[in-house]
C-alpha positions as CSV (number, residue, x, y, z in Angstrom):
1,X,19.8,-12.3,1.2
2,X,18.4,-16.0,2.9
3,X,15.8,-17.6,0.9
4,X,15.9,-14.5,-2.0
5,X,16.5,-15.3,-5.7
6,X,19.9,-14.1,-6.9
7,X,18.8,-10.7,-8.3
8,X,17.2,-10.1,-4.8
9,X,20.3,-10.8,-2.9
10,X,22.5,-8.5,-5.1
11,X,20.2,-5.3,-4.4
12,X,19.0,-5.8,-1.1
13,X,23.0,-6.7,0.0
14,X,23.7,-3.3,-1.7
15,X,21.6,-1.3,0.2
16,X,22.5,-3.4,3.0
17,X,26.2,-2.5,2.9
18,X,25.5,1.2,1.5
19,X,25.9,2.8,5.3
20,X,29.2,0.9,5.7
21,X,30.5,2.4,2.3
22,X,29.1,5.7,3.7
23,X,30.8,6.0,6.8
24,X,34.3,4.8,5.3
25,X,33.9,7.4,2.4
26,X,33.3,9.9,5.6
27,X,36.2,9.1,7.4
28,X,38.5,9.3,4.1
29,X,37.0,13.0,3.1
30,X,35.3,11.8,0.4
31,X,32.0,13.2,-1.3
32,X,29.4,10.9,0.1
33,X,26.1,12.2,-1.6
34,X,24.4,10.6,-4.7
35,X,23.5,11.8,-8.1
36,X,20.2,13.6,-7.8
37,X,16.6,12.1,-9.3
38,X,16.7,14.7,-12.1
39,X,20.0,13.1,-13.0
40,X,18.1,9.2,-12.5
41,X,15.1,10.3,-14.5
42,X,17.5,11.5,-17.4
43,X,19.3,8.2,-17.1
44,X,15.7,6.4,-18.0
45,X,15.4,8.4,-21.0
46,X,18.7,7.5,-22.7
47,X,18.8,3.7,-21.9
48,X,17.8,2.3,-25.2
49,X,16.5,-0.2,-26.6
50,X,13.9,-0.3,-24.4
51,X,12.6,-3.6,-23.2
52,X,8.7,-2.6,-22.5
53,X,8.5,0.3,-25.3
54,X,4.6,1.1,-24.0
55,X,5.3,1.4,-20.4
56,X,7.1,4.8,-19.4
57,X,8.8,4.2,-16.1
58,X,9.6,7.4,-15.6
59,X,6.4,8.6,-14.1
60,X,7.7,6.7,-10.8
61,X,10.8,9.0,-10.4
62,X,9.6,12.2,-11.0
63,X,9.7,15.3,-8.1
64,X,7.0,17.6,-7.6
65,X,9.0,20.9,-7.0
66,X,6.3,22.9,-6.5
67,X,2.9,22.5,-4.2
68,X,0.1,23.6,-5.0
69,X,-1.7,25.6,-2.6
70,X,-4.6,27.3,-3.7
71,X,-6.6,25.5,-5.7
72,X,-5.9,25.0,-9.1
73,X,-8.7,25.1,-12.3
74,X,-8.9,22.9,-14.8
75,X,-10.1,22.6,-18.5
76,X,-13.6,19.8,-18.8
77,X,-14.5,17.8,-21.4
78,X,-17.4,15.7,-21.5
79,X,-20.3,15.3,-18.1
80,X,-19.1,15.1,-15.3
81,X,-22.5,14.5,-13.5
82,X,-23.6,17.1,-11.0
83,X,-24.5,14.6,-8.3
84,X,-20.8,13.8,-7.5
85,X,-19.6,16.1,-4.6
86,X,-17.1,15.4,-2.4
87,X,-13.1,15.7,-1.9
88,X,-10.6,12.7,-3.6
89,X,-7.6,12.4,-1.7
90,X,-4.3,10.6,-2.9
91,X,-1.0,10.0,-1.3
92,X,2.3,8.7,-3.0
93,X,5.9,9.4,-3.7
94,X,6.6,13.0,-4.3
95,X,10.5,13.0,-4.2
96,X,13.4,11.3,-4.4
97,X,16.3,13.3,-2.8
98,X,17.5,15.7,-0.6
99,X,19.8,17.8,-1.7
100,X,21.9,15.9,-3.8
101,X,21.4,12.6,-1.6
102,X,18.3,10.5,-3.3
103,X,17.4,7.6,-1.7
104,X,17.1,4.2,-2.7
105,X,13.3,2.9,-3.0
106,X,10.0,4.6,-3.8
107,X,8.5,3.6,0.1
108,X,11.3,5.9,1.2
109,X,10.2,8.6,-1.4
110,X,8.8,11.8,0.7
111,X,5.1,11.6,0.9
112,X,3.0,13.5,-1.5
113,X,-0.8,14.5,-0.9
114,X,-3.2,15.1,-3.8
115,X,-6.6,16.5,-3.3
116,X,-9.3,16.8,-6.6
117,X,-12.1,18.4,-5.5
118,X,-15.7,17.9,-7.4
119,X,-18.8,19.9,-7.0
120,X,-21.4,20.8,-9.1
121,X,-19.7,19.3,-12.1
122,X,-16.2,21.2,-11.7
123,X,-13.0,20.1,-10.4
124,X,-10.1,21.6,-8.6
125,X,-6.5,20.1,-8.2
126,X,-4.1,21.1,-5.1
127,X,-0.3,19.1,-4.1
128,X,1.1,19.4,-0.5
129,X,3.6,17.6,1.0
130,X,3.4,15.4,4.1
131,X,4.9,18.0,6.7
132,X,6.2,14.8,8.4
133,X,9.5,15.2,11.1
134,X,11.7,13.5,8.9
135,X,10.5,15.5,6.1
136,X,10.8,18.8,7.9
137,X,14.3,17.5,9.3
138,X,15.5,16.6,6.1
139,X,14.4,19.5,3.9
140,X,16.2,21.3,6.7
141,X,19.6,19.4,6.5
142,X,19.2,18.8,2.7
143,X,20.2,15.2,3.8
144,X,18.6,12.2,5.2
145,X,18.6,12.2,9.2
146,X,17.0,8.9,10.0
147,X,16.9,6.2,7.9
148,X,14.1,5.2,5.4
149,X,12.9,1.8,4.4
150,X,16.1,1.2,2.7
151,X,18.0,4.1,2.6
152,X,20.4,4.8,5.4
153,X,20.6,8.4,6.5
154,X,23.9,10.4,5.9
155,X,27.1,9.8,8.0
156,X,26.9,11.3,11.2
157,X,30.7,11.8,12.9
158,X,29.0,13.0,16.0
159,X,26.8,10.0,16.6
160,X,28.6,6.7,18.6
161,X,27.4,3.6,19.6
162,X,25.9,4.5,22.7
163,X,24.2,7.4,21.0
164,X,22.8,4.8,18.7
165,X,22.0,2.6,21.6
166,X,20.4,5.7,23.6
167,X,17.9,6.3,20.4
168,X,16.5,3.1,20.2
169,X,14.2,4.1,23.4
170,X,13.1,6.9,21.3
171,X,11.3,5.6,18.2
172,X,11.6,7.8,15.5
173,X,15.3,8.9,16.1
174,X,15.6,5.4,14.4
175,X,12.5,4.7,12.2
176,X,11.4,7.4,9.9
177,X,8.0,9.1,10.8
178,X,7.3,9.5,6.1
179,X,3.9,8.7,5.2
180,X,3.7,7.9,1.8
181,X,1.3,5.4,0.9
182,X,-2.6,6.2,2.1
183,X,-4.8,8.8,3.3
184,X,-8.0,7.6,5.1
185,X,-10.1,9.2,7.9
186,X,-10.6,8.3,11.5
187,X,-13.6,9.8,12.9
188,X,-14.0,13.0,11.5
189,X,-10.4,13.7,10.9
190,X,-8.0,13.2,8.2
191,X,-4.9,10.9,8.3
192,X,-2.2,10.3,6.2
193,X,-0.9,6.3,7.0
194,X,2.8,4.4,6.0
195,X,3.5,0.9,7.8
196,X,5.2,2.5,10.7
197,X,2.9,3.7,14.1
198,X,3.1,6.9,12.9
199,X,-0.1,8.4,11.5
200,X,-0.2,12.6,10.6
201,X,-3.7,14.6,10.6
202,X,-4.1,16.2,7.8
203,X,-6.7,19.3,7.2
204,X,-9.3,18.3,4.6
205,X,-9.4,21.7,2.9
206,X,-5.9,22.4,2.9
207,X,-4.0,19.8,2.9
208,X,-1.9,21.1,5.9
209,X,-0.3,18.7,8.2
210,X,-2.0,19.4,11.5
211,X,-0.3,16.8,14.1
212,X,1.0,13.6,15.0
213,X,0.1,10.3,16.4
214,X,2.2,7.7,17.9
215,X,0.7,4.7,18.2
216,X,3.6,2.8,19.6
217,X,3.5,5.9,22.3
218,X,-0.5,4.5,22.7
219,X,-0.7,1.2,22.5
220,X,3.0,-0.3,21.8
221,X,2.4,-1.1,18.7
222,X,5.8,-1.2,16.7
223,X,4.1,-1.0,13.0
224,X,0.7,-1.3,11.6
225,X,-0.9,-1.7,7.9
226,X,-1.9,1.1,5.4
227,X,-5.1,0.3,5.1
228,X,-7.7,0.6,7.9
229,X,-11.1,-1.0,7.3
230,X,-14.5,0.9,8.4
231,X,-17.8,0.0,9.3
232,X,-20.8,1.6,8.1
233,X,-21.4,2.7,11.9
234,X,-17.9,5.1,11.5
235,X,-15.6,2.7,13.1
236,X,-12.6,1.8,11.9
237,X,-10.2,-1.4,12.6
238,X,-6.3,-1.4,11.7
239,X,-3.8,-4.3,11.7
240,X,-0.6,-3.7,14.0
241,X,2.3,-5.8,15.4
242,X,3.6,-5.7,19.2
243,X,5.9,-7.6,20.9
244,X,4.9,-8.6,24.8
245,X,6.5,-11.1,27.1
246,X,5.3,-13.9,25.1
247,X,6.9,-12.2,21.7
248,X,5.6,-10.7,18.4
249,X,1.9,-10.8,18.0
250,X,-0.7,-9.2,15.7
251,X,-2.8,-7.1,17.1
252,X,-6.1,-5.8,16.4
253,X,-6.8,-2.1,16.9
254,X,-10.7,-0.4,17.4
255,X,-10.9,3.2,16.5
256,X,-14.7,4.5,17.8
257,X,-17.5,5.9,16.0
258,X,-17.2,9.3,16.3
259,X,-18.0,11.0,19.7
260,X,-21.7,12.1,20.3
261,X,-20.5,15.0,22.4
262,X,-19.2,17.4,20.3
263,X,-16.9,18.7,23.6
264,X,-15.4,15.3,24.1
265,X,-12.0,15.8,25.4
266,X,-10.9,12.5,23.7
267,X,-10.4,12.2,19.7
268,X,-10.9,9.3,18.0
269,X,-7.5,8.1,17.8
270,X,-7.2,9.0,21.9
271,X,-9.7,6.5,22.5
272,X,-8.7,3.5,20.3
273,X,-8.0,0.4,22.1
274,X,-6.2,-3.2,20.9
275,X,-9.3,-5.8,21.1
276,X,-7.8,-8.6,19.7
277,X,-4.5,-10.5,19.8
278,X,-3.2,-13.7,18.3
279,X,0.8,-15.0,18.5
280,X,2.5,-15.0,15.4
281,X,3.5,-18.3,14.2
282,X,7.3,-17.4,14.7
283,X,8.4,-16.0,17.4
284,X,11.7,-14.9,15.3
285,X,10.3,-13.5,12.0
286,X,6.7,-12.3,12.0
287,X,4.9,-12.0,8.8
288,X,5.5,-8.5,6.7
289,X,1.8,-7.8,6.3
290,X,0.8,-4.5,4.5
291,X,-3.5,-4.9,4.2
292,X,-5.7,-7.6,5.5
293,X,-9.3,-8.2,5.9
294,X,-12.3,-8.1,7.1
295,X,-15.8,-9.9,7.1
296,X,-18.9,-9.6,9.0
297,X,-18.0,-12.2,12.0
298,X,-13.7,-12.3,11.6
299,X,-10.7,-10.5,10.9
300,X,-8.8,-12.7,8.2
301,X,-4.9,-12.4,8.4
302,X,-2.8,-13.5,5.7
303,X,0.6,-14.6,7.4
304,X,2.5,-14.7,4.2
305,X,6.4,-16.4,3.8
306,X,7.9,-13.2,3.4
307,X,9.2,-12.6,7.3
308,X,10.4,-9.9,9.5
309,X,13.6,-10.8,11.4
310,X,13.2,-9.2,14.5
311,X,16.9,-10.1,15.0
312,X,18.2,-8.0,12.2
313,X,15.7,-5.2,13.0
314,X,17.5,-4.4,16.2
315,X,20.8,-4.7,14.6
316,X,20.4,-2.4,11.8
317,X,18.6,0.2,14.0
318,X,21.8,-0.2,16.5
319,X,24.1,0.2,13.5
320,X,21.5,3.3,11.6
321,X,20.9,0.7,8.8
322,X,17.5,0.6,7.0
323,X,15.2,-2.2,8.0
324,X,14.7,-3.8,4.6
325,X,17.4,-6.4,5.5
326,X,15.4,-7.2,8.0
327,X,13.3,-9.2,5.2
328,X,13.3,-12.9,4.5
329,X,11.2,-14.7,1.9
330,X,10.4,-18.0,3.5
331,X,9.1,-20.1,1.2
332,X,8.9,-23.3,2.8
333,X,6.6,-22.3,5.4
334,X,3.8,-21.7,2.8
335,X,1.1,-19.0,3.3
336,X,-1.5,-19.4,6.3
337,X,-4.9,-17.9,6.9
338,X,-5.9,-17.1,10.2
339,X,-9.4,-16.0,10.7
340,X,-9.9,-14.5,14.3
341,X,-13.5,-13.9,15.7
342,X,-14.9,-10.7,15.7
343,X,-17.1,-11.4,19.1
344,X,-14.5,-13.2,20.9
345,X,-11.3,-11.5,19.5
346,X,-10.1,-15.6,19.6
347,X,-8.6,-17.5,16.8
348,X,-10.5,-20.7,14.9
349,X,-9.1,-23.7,15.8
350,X,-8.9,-25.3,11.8
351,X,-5.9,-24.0,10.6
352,X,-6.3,-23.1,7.2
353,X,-2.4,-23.2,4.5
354,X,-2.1,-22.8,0.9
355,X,0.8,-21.9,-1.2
356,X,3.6,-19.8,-1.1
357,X,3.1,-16.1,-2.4
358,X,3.5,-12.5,-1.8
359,X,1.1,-10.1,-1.1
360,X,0.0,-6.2,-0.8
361,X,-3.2,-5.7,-1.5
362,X,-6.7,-7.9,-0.4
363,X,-9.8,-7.5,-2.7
364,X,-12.8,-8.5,-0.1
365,X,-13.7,-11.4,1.7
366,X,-16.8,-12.5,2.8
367,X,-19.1,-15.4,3.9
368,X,-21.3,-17.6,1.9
369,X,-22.5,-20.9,2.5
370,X,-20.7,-21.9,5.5
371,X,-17.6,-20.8,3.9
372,X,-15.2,-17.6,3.7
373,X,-14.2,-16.5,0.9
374,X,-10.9,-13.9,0.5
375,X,-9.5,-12.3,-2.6
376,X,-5.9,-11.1,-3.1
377,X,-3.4,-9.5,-5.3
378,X,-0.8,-12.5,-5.8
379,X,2.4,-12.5,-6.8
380,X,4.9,-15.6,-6.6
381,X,7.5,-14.2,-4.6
382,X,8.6,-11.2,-2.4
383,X,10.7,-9.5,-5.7
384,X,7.5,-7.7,-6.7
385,X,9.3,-5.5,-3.9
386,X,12.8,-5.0,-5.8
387,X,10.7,-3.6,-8.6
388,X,10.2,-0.6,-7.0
389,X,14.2,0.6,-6.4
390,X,15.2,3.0,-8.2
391,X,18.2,1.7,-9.6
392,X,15.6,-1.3,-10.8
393,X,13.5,1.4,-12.1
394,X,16.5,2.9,-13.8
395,X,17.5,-0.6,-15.5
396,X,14.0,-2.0,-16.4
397,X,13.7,-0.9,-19.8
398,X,17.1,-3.1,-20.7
399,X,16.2,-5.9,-18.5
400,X,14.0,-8.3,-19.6
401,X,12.9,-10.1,-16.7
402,X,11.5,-7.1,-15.1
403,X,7.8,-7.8,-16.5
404,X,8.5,-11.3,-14.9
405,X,9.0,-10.0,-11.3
406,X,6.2,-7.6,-11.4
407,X,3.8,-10.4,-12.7
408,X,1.0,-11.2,-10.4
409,X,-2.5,-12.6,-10.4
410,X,-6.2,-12.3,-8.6
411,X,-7.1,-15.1,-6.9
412,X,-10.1,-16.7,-5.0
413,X,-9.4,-18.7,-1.9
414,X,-12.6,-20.5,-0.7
415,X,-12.2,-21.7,3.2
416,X,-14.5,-24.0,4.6
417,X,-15.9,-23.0,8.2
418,X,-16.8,-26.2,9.8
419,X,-14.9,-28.8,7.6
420,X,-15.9,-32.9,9.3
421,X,-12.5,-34.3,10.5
422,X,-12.2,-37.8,8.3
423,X,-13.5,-36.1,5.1
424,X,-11.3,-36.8,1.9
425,X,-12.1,-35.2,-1.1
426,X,-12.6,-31.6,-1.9
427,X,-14.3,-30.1,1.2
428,X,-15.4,-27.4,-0.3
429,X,-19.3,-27.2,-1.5
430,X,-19.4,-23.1,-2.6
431,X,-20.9,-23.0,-5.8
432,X,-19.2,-19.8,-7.6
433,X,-15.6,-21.2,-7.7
434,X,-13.5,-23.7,-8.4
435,X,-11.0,-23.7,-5.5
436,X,-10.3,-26.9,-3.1
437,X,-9.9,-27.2,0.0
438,X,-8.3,-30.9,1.5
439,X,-7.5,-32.2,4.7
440,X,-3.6,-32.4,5.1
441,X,-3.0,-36.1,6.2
442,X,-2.4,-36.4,9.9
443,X,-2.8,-33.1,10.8
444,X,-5.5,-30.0,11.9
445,X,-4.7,-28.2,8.8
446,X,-6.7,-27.7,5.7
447,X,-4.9,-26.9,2.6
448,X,-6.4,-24.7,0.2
449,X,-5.5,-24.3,-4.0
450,X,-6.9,-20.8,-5.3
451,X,-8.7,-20.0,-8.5
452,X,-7.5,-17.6,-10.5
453,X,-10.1,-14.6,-11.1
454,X,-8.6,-12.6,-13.9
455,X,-5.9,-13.6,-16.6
456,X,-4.2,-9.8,-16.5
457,X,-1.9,-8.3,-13.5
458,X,-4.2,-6.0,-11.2
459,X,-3.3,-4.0,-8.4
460,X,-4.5,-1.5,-6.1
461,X,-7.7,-3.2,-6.1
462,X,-11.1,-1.2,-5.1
463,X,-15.0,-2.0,-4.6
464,X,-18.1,-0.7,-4.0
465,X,-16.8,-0.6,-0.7
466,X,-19.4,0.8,1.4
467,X,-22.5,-1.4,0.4
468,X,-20.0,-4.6,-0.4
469,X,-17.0,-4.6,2.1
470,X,-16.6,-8.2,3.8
471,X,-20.0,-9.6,2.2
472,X,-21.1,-11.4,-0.9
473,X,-20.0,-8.9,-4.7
474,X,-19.1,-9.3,-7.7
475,X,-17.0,-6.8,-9.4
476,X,-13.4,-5.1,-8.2
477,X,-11.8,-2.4,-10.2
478,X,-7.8,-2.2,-10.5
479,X,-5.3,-1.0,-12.3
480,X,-2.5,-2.9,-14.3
481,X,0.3,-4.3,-13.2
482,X,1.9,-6.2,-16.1
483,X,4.4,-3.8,-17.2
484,X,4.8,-5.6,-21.1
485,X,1.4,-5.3,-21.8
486,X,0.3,-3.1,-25.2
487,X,-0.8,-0.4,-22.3
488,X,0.3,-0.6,-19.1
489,X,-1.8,2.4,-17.9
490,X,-4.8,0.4,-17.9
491,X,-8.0,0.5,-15.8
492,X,-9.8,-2.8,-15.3
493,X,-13.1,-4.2,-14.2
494,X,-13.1,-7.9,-13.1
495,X,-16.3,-10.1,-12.5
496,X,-15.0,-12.5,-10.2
497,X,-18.6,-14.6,-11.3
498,X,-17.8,-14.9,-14.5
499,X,-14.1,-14.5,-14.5
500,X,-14.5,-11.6,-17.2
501,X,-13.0,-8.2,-17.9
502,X,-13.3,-4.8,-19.1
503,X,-10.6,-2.8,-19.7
504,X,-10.2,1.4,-20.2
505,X,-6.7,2.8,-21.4
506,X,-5.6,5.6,-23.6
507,X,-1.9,5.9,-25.2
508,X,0.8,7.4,-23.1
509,X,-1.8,7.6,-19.9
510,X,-1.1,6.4,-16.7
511,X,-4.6,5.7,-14.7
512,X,-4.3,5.7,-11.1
513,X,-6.0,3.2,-8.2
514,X,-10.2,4.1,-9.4
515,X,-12.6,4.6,-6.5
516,X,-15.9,3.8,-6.7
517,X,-19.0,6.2,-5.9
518,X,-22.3,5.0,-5.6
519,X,-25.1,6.9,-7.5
520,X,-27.7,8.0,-4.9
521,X,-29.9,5.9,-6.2
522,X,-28.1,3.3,-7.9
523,X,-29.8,-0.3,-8.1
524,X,-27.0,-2.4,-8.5
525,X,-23.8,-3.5,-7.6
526,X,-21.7,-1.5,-10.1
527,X,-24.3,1.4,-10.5
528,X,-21.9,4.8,-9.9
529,X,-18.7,5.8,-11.7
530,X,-14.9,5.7,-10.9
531,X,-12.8,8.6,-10.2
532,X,-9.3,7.9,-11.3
533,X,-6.4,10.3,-11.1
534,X,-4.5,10.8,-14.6
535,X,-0.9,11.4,-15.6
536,X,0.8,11.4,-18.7
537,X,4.3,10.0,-20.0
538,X,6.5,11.4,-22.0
539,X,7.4,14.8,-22.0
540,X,3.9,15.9,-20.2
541,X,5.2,15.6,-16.9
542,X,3.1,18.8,-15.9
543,X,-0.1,17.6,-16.5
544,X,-2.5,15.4,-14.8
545,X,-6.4,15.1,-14.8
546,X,-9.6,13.2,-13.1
547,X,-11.5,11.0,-15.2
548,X,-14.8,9.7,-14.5
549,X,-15.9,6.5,-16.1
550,X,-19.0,4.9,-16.1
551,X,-18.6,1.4,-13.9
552,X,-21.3,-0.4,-15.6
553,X,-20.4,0.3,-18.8
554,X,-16.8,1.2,-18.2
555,X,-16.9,4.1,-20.2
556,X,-15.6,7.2,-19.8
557,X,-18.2,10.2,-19.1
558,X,-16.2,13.2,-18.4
559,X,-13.0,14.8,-17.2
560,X,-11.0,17.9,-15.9
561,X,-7.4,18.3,-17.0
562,X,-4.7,20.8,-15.2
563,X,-1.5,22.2,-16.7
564,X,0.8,22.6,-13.4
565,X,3.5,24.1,-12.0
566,X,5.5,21.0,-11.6
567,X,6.0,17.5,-12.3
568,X,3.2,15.2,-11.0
569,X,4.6,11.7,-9.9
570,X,2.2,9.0,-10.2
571,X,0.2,8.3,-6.8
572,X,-0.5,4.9,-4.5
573,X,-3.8,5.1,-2.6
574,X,-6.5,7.6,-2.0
575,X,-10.2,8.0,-0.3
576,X,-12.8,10.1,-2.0
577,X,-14.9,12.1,1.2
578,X,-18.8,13.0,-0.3
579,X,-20.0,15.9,1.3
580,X,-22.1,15.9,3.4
């Protein structure tokens, strides 16, 4: 692949020529379908000597055979303090294959919902898939129908090219409807969110998957991110693409408060509206964006290098290919910042570039000083990406550059608002940071070098969101990515002041993304606990848990433990609801 290191190419040209290989195996009688994931998993296990001997990779590739639909009890130890009450929600891979055809990627894993419920000390556990179309469909056919991020779906003889052409006015009969990555509310109902304009309702007690939303049906928007921001007024904002006259453009989405008529005939997602838009800076190959920001007077956008060929897009969906080759990492066109007002919906005039890097996940921004400052998940290049197929997953523990692809860092970015024209020298003045921000010679650009805030991998960061998000804190929580380290499982507290940490982990456990809740009458930034969903490696693939740790002291105070049914795979992204 263009601009990819070598590894990248060889996997991503794989899955790019799998559906060829697919159809020509077809057409000669043979068997087309793949070995199953129980068969991948088993493959793991017997690949010695094992490169990272502390981090069980297995955990990504297990299936959850069984939901669980009434609500499950579990065995406490230690406090879990009475005042927490409210509903965590997770979402993340739950399976691999149909039938005997597994795909290629976890993002095309079908999506798995997890709900812990907490009251009055006690906890319950429940699992139910993502009653998606192509999940439905494909449980159905025992095959893939449409393809997935980067697994093609199985040869259909019946399909031409003008069927193929025909489709491509119907979204998802090209672009699979699986949402696998986040669960957050809008208004007072529950969603489950990928990267595509699909978002499914999901009940809050059940877990049932209730109905659909097309946002490309609403607004034309062709994809959007997984993760929504909120106000404390109960509005939310999402990140989308759409193409107009004038090309690709990001757009900013509005979702309401909340009607105050209870009988409004309008939902919240009926009555969201695109309020901003700004051009991307190619008209070719957008920026792949999965999170952004949000402070109190802009929307910050980080148009990253790694691209989206709009070119091969239509292409693959014409020829039933999986977008992923749609992907470019372009590093020479660095990373830019683009900070659009939230009043006027317009765009700053200083443009603000720093280096090249890939990106999932934002901390916070916020403003300070007559400056704004962003936080973000780093990683050098787009092959953070690659670590996730399965056939990577398979090889990792004998490949000892792994660790290296999956290595990224926090870092600060401090941009000045109102930089003087003529200025040289460091233009930046905030106090609690040491990044620099210089005129580039000749130009209306200001280039901006980072400071790192945190010498270990984190990822899936978290704050005290609702007190902190987009103004001045101190403290994220994450979880590890650095899969060498002497415990990958590892929950960690970062204060970006002092550039310090604090670390929880436990042998052979696998902490998942922590959330924070506030104690109800907390007096400080990091005054509540974390609720982080627990699985275990090895052979205790059946059991899983909710810890509670303290955030000031990042200790633990109590937790639940269930013995299930099935294998529970290790979850992405979750929202805790507090009852009301």
């Amino acid at each position: 692949m263009e601009g990819l290191a070598a590894t990248t190419k060889t996997k991503r040209k794989k899955a790019a020529n799998e559906a060829d290989n697919l159809d020509k195996k077809e057409s000669n009688g043979i068997d087309v379908i793949s070995d199953s994931a129980d068969s991948t998993a088993a493959e793991i296990k017997s690949n010695p000597p094992l490169a990272y001997p502390n981090c069980d990779l297995n955990i990504w590739l297990r299936t959850c055979h069984t939901e669980i639909i009434t609500p499950l009890e579990g065995i406490s130890t230690g406090a879990i303090p009475t005042w927490i009450s409210g509903s965590l929600y997770r979402n993340g891979p739950g399976k691999q294959n149909y039938g005997h055809q597994t795909v290629n990627h976890l993002f095309d894993a079908a999506g798995l919902l997890h709900l812990f419920k907490v009251r009055n000390g006690r906890v319950t556990y429940q699992t139910r898939y993502v009653n998606s179309t192509s999940y439905v469909q494909n449980t159905a056919a025992q095959k893939l129908l449409v393809p997935e991020f980067t697994t093609p779906a199985a040869p259909d003889p019946c399909k031409t090219i003008f069927h193929r052409i025909s489709s491509l006015f119907v979204l998802d009969q090209v672009v699979s409807d699986n949402a696998m990555i986040s669960v957050y509310p809008l208004g007072n109902e529950l969603y489950a969110f990928a990267e595509t304009p699909f978002i499914h309702r999901i009940d809050p007690i059940t877990l049932e998957t209730t109905g659909r939303e097309n946002l490309h049906d609403r607004m034309k928007v062709i994809n959007q991110s997984s993760h929504p921001h909120f106000t404390q007024k109960g509005e939310a904002f999402q990140l989308g693409q759409k193409i107009g006259s004038k090309g690709p453009s990001y757009a900013i989405i509005h979702y309401p408060p909340n009607a105050d008529n209870e009988k409004a005939i309008l939902n919240t997602v009926e009555r969201a509206r695109i309020i901003a838009t700004v051009p991307c800076r190619s008209i070719k190959e957008p920026s792949y964006m999965h999170s952004f920001s949000i402070t109190s007077s802009y929307f910050v956008l980080i148009e990253q290098p790694l691209t989206v060929s709009f070119k091969t897009i239509f292409g693959s969906l014409l020829k039933g290919k999986p977008i992923v080759h749609a992907l470019k990492w372009r590093p020479e066109k660095k990373t830019r910042i683009r900070l659009i007002s939230r009043t006027t919906g317009m765009e700053v005039q200083t443009q603000y570039v720093t280096e090249a890097f890939f990106f999932l996940h934002t901390v916070n921004a916020f403003e300070a000083d007559n400056h704004l400052i962003i936080d973000i998940c780093c990683y050098a290049n787009g092959e953070m990406l690659d670590c996730m197929y399965i056939e990577a997953l398979k090889n990792a523990q004998s490949d000892p550059n792994y660790a290296s692809m999956f290595r990224g860092r926090p870092k600060r970015f401090v941009l000045p608002l109102s930089p003087k024209r003529g200025i040289k020298g460091n233009l930046n003045t905030y106090a609690d940071s040491l990044s620099e921000a210089h005129w580039i010679n000749g130009s209306s650009s200001v280039y901006v070098q980072s400071d790192e805030l945190c010498s270990m991998g984190c990822e899936t960061p978290t704050i005290n969101y609702n007190v902190y998000n987009g103004k001045p804190y101190r403290y994220f929580y994450a979880i590890s990515s650095d899969v060498d380290a002497d415990n990958p499982g590892t929950l960690i507290k970062v204060d970006t002041i002092e550039k310090k940490c604090r670390t929880w982990a436990e042998p052979n456990v696998y902490a998942s993304e922590p959330i924070f809740i506030p104690h109800p009458e907390a007096k400080a930034e990091d005054d509540g606990v974390l609720l982080s969903s627990l699985i275990w490696g090895g052979n205790n693939e059946k059991r899983t848990g909710l810890l509670v740790l303290d955030a000031a002291t990042f200790t633990e105070m109590g937790r639940t433990e269930f013995h299930t049914p099935s294998p529970v795979p290790k979850c992405l992204h979750g929202y805790f609801a507090a009852t009301k």
